[in-house]
Structures are given as C-alpha cells and as structure tokens.
C-alpha positions as a Markdown table, in Angstrom:
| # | Residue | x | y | z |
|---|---|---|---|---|
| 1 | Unk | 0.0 | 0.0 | 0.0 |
| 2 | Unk | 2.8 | 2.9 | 0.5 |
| 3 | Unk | 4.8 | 2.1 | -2.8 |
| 4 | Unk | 1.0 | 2.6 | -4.6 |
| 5 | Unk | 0.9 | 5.9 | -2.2 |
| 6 | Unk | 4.8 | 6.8 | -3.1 |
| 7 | Unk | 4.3 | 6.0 | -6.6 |
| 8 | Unk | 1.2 | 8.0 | -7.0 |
| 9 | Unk | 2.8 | 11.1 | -5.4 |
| 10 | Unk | 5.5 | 10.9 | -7.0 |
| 11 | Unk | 3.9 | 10.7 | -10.7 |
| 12 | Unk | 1.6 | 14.0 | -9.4 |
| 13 | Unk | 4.9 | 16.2 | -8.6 |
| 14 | Unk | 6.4 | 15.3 | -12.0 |
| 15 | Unk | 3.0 | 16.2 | -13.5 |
| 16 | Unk | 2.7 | 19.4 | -11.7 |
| 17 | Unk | 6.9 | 20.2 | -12.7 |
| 18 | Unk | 5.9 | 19.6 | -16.7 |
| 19 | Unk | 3.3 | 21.5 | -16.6 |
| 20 | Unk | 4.1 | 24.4 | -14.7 |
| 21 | Unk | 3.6 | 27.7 | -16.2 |
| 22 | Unk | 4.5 | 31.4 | -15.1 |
| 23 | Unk | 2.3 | 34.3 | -15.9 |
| 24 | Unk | 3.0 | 37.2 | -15.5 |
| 25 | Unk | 0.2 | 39.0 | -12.9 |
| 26 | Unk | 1.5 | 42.1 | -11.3 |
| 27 | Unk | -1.0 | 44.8 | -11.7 |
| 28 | Unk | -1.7 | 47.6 | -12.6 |
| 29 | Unk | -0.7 | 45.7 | -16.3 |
| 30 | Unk | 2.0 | 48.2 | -18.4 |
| 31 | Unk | 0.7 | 50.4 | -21.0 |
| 32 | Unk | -2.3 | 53.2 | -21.1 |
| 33 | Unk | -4.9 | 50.5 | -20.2 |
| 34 | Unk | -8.1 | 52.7 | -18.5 |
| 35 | Unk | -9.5 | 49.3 | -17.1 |
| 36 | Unk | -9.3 | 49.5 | -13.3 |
| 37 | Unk | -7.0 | 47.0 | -11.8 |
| 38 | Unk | -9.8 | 44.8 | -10.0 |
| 39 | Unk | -11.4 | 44.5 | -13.8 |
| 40 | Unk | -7.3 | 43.8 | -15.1 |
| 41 | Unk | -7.4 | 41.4 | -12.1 |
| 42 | Unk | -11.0 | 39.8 | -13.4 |
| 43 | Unk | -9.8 | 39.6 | -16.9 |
| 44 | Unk | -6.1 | 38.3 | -17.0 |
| 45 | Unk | -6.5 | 34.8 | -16.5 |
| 46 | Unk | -9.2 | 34.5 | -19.4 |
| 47 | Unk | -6.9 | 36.4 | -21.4 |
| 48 | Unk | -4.1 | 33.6 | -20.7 |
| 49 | Unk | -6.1 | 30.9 | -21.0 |
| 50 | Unk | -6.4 | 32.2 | -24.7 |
| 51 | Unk | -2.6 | 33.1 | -25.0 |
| 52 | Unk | -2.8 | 29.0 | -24.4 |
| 53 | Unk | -4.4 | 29.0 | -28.2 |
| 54 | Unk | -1.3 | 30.6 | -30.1 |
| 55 | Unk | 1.5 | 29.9 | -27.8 |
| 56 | Unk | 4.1 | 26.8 | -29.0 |
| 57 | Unk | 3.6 | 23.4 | -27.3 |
| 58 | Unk | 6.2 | 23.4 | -25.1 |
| 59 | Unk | 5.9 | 27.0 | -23.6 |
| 60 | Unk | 5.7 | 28.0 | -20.1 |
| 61 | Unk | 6.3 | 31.4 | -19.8 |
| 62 | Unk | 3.5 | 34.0 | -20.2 |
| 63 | Unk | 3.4 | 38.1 | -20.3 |
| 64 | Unk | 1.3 | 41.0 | -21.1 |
| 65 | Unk | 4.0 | 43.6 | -22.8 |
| 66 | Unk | 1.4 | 46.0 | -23.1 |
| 67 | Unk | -1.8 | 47.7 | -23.3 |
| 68 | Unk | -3.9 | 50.3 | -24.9 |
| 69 | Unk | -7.3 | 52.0 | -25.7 |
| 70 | Unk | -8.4 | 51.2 | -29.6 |
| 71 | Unk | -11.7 | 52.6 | -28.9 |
| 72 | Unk | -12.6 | 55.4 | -26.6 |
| 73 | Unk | -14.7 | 54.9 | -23.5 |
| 74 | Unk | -18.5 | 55.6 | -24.6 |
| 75 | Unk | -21.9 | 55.0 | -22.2 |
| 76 | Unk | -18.6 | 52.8 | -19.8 |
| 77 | Unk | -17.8 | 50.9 | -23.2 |
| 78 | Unk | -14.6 | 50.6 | -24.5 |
| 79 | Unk | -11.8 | 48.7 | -26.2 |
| 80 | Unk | -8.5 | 47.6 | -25.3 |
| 81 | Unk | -5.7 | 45.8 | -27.5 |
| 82 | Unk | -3.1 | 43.9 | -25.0 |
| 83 | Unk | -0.5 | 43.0 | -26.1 |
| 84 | Unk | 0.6 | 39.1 | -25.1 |
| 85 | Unk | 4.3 | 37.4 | -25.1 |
| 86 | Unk | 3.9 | 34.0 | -24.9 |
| 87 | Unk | 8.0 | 32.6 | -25.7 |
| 88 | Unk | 8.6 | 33.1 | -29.5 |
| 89 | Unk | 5.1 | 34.5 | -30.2 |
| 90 | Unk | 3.5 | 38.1 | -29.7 |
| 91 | Unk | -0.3 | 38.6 | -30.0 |
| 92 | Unk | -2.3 | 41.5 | -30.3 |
| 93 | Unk | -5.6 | 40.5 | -28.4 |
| 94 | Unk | -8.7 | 43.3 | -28.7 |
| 95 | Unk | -10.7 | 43.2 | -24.9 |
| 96 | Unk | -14.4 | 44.7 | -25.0 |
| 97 | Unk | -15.3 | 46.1 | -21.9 |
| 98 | Unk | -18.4 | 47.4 | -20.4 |
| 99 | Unk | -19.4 | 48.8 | -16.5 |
| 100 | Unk | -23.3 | 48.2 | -16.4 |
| 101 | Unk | -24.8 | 48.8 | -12.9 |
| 102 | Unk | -21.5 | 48.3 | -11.0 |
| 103 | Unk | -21.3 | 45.6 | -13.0 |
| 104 | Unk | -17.4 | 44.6 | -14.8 |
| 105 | Unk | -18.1 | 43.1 | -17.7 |
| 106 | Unk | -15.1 | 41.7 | -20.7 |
| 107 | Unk | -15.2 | 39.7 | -23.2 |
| 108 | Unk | -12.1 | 38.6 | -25.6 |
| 109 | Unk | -12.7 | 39.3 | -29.3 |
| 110 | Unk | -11.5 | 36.2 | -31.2 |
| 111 | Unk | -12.0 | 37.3 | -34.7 |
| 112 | Unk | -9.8 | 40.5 | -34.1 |
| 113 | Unk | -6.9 | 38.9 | -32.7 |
| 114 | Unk | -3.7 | 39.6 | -34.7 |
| 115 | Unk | 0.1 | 38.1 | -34.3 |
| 116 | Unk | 2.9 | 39.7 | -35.5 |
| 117 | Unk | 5.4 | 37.6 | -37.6 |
C-alpha cells in the first residue's frame, strides 16, 4: 500500500513540474490601459487561458508587454488591445469592456486577434 501511495505522489509532482507555467500577474498591467486594476485582475487569467491557443507546445512562460485604448470609452464601453508574449510568439488580443450597474463586464474578441510575424 505505500509504494502505490509513493508511486502516486511521485507521478503528481512530476506532473505538476511539466506542466508548470508562469504568468505574469503584477497589476496595474503596463501600458495606457483605462481598465481598473480589479477589472485587469477579473480579466487576465481569461486572457491567458487564450494566450494558451497561439503559444508553442512546449511553452511555459506568459506576459502581457502592453496595453492600450483602440476605442474610446462611450456610455462605460470601450476597447482595449493587450498585447501578449507567450516565448517566440506576440499577439495582439482586442478586450471589450463594459461597466453596467457596478457591474465589470469583458469579453475577448476572437475574430480581431492579430500576431505579429
């Protein structure tokens, strides 16, 4: 019974070593975002979770390089592009935002999201 207990803890702390990643979550985020830092808070881990999509197999390492407003804030809407470093690749990832009744609301749009070669 403790070699099956060894054996099992051992194979979960070489699973948690390979797949260990480091993101990068200090806040306030770099750039000219106008998102308050709870909302940057709220919304980084959805917006590494898609850096997950274009980043290379075997990378680990995860960064937001920067941020900024691609459409002004109107009626508490706006637009952010953030810029993501995931290893060899660089994305440029456009955020909708929206404050409705103390409300924080994002949403990642997919079908803007551009790389840069």
């Amino acid at each position: 019974m403790k070699k099956r207990i060894s054996f099992a803890l051992l194979l979960a702390s070489i699973a948690t070593s390979v797949f260990a990643y480091t993101y990068n979550t200090n806040v306030p985020l770099p750039g000219s975002t106008i998102a308050s830092e709870k909302l940057q808070r709220e919304s980084l881990f959805s917006v590494y979770a898609f850096a997950h999509r274009i980043a290379p197999t075997d990378c680990t390492s995860f960064s937001i390089l920067d941020t900024k407003v691609s459409k002004q804030k109107i009626d508490n809407k706006w637009q952010e592009i953030w810029t993501i470093q995931t290893c060899s690749k660089t994305a440029y990832v456009p955020i909708n935002f929206e404050i409705r009744d103390n409300v924080d609301i994002y949403g990642i749009d997919p079908m803007g999201v551009r790389y840069a070669k």
